[in-house]
Wavefront OBJ file of the C-alpha trace (Angstrom):
o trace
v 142.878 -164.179 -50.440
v 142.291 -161.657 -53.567
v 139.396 -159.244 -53.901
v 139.405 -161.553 -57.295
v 139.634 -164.854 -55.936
v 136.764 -164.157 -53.562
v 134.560 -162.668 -55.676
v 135.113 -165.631 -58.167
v 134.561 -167.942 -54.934
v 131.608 -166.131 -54.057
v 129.823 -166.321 -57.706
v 130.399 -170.305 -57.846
v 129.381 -170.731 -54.113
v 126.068 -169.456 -55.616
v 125.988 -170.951 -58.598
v 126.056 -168.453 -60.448
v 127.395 -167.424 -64.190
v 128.983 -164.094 -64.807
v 126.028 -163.116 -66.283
v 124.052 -163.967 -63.648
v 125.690 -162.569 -61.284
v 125.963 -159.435 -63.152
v 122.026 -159.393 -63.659
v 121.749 -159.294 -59.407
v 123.688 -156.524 -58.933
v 122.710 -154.713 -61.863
v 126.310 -154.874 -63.480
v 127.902 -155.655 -66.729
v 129.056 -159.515 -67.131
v 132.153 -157.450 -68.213
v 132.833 -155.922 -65.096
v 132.363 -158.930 -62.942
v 134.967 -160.285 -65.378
v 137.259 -157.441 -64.755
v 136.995 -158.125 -61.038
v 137.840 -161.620 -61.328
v 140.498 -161.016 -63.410
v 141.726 -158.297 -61.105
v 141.979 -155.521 -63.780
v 139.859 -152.962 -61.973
v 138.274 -152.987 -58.357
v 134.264 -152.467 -57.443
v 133.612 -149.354 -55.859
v 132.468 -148.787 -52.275
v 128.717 -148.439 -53.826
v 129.010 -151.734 -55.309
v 130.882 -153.295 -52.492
v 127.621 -152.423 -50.188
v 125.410 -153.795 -52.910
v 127.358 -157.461 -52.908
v 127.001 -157.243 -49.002
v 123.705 -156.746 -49.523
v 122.666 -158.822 -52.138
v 124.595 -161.796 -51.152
v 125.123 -161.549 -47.318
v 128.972 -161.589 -47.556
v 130.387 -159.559 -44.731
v 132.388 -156.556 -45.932
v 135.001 -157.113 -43.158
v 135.735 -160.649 -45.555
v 135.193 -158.929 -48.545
v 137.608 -156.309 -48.335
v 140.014 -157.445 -45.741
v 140.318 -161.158 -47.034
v 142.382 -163.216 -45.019
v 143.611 -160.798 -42.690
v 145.903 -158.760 -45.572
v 145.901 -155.914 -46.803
v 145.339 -156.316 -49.976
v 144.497 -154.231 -52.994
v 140.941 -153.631 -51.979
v 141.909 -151.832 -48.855
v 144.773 -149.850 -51.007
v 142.463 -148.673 -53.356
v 139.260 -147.960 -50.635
v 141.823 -145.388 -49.374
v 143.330 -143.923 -52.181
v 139.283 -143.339 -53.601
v 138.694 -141.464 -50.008
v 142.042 -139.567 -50.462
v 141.536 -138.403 -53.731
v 137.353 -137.359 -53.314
v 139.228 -135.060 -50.035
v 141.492 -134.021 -52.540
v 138.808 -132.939 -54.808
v 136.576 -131.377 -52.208
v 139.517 -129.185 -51.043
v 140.436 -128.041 -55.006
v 136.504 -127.130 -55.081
v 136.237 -125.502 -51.827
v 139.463 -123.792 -52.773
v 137.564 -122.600 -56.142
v 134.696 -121.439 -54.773
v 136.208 -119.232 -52.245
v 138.253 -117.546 -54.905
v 135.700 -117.559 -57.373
v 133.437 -115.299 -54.725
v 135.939 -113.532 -53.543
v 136.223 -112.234 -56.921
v 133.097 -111.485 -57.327
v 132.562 -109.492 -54.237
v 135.682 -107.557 -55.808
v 133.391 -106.474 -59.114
v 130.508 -105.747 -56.827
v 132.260 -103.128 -54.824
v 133.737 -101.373 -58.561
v 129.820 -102.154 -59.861
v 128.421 -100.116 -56.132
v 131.241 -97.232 -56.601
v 130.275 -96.980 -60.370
v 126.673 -96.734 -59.896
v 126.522 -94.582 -56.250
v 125.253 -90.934 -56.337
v 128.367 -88.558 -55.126
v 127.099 -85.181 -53.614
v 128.614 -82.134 -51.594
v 126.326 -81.522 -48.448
v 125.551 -78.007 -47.577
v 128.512 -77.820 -45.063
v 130.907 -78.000 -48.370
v 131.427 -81.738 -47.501
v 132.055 -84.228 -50.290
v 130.324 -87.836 -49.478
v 131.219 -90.348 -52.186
v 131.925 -94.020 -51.371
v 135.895 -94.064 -52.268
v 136.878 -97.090 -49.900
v 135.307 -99.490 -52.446
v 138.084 -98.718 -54.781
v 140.647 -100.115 -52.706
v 138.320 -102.685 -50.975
v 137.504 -104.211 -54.426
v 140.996 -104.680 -55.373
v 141.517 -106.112 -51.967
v 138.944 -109.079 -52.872
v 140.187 -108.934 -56.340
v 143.808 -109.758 -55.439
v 142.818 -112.011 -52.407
v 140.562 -113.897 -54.824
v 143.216 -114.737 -57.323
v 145.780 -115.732 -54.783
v 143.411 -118.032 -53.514
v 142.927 -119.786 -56.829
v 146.631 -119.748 -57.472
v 147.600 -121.165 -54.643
v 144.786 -124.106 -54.898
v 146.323 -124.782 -58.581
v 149.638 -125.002 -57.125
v 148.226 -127.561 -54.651
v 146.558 -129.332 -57.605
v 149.567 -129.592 -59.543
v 151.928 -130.696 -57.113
v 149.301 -133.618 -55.991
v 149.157 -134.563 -59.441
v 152.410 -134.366 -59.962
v 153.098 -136.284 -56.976
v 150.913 -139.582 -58.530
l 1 2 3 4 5 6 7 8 9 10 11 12 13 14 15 16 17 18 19 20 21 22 23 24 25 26 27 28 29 30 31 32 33 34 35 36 37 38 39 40 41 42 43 44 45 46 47 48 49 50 51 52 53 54 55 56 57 58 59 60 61 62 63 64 65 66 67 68 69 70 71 72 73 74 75 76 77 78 79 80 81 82 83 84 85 86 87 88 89 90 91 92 93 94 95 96 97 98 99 100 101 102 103 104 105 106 107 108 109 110 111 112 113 114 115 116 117 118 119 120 121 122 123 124 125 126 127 128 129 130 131 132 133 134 135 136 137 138 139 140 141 142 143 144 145 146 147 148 149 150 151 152 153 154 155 156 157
């Protein structure tokens, strides 16, 4: 059986309008039509909040009649894409500091005191030169190749 059919099912076992039914789990009468209709799917938010409101097991509510049906398809594809979208912001964030810590080292060398000791000895901090372009460059590739992994997923859909 349909997501749709049992959700229609479950509102007349109670009942219930599509208004009223709306009103109990704090929905629009619009979206319960949608569902019956089967032009868009609940989320897994509002699956737990039919469960709970109307003691329907989710086992029946999203595997129906033992098929995979489009509940299930789209359950995964939601957890697939929020990975998806963790990874692109992980991916972000790492290049984004990355960066940063590049401009701190340029901001340290800009700002540090360079002096010749008494032994004729110069002491200046010259690695952060190279370090910062190190965490420069590293940061960029970083974000480049997340976009690149973006794109192609998007593509890919």
């Amino acid at each position: 059986m349909e997501f749709s059919d049992q959700i229609k099912q479950l509102r007349k076992g109670n009942n219930l309008s599509q208004t009223q039914f709306a009103e109990k789990l704090h929905v629009t009468r619009q979206a319960v039509s949608n569902w019956e209709n089967n032009r868009n799917l609940p989320d897994l938010e509002m699956l737990i909040e039919i469960n709970r409101v109307f003691h329907v097991s989710l086992d029946q509510l999203i595997l129906g009649d033992d098929n995979m049906n489009k509940m299930i398809q789209k359950l995964i594809k939601d957890t697939d894409e929020n990975r998806k979208a963790k990874y692109n912001m992980i991916t972000a964030l790492i290049g984004g500091f990355l960066m940063i810590l590049g401009f701190v080292c340029f901001f340290i060398k800009a700002n540090s005191v360079e002096y010749v000791d008494k032994q004729g000895f110069l002491h200046e901090n010259f690695y952060l030169i190279p370090v910062g372009y190190i965490f420069l460059f590293a940061g960029i590739v970083v974000l480049i190749a997340g976009g690149i992994a973006y794109l192609k997923n998007k593509h890919r859909h």
